[in-house]
N, C-alpha and C positions, 0 to 999 in steps of 0.2 A: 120338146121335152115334156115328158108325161110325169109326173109324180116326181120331179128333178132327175129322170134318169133320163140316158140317152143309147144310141146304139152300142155302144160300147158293152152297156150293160149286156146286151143281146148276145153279142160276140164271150161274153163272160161264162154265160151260161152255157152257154154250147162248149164252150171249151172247157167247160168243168166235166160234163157229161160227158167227151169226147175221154179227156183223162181219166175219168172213172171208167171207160170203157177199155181204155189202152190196159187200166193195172189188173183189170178182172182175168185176163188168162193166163197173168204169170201167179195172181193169187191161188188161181183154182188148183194149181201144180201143174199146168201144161209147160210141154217146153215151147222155145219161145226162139226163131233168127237172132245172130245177135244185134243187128240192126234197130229192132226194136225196144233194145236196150234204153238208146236214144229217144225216141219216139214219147213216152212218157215226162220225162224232164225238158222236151225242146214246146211243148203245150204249156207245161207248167211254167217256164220261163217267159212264155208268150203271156199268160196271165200274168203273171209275178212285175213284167214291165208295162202294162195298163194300170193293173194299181197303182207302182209305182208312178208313174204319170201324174194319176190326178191325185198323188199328193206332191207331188215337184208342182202341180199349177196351183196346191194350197201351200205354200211356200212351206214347205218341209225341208230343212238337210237331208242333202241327196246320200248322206256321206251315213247317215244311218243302215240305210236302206243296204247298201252296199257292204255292212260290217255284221250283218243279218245273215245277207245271203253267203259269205266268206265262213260264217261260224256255221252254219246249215254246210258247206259244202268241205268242210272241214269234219264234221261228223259223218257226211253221208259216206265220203270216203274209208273214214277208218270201219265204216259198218260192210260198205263194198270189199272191204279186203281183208276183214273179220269173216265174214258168211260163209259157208258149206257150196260149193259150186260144182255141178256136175254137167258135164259139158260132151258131146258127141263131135269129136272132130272129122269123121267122117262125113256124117250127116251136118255138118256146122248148123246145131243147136245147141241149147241150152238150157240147163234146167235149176237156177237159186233154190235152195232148200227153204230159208228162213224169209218167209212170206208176213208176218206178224205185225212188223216195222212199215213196211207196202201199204198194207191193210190201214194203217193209222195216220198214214201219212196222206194217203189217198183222199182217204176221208175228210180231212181237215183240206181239203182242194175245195170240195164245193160249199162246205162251212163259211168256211175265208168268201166265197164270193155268194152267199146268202148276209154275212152280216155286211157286205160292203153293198148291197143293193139297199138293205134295212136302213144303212147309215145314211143314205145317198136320197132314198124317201124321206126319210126325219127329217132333213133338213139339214141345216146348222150343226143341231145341237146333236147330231149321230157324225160327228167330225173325228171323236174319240175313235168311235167304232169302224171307223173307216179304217183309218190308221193302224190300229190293232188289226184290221184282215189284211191291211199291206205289209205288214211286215211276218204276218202268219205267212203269207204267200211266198213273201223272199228266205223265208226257214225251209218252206217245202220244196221252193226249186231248188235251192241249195242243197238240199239233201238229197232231191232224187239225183239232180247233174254229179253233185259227188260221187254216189252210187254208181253210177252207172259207168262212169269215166275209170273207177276202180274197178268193176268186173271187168271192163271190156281191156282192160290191162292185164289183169289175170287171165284172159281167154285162151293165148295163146301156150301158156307155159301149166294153163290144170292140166291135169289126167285126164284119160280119153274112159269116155263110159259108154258101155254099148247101150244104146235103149230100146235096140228091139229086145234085146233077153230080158229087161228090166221087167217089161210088159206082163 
């Protein structure tokens, strides 16, 4: 362990970049499989339970962690089934209008695992900061897996939008 960090951290960081990479082509306005709907929240859940880990091993209530990710995925939801959805069922694509929420949410991905690396160098006394990015991180996965879980419900039964004429 170098600076009190360990591989974990390693695997943190890559998968925050990897996340930031997944949300960049549905921000840009590209459309998107709906497969990759998932893709972004199953990264974010993957980070969301390393946090959670090492604060289950600094003896944290698991029972937090879990009423985070329930209110996060209870929001993300009513926003998935809130949103403007334009969908190509010929082509099975897809294209979310309201990108704004993505964008904020996303960001706060590698936020979350910068101050949990910060807290993890401090020492001890970055224990606060640790815990404030684990449970930022069980908000986000909860909100993209609600999202996502709520478009790909709506998939079948939106209107069909041609996108080659969109063009």
């Amino acid at each position: 362990m170098i600076f009190h960090l360990n591989l974990l951290h390693l695997v943190l960081v890559i998968g925050a970049m990897a996340a930031v990479h997944l949300a960049l082509r549905e921000i840009r306005g590209r459309s998107v499989r709906p497969w990759r709907l998932f893709a972004l929240p199953a990264v974010a859940l993957i980070l969301g339970m390393i946090l959670v880990l090492f604060q289950l091993a600094a003896r944290q209530p698991s029972w937090w962690f879990g009423a985070v990710f329930v209110a996060g995925a209870a929001v993300g939801t009513v926003r998935g089934a809130t949103m403007i959805l334009k969908v190509d069922q010929n082509l099975r694509l897809l294209r979310p209008t309201s990108r704004r929420a993505l964008f904020w949410v996303t960001l706060a991905i590698p936020i979350a695992i910068g101050v949990e690396i910060g807290g993890a160098m401090v020492g001890a006394d970055g224990a606060q900061l640790r815990l404030a990015s684990a449970f930022t991180m069980a908000l986000c996965a909860g909100l993209l897996a609600g999202r996502a879980v709520a478009l790909a419900a709506r998939l079948q039964s939106a209107p069909h939008v041609d996108f080659r004429r969109m063009s």
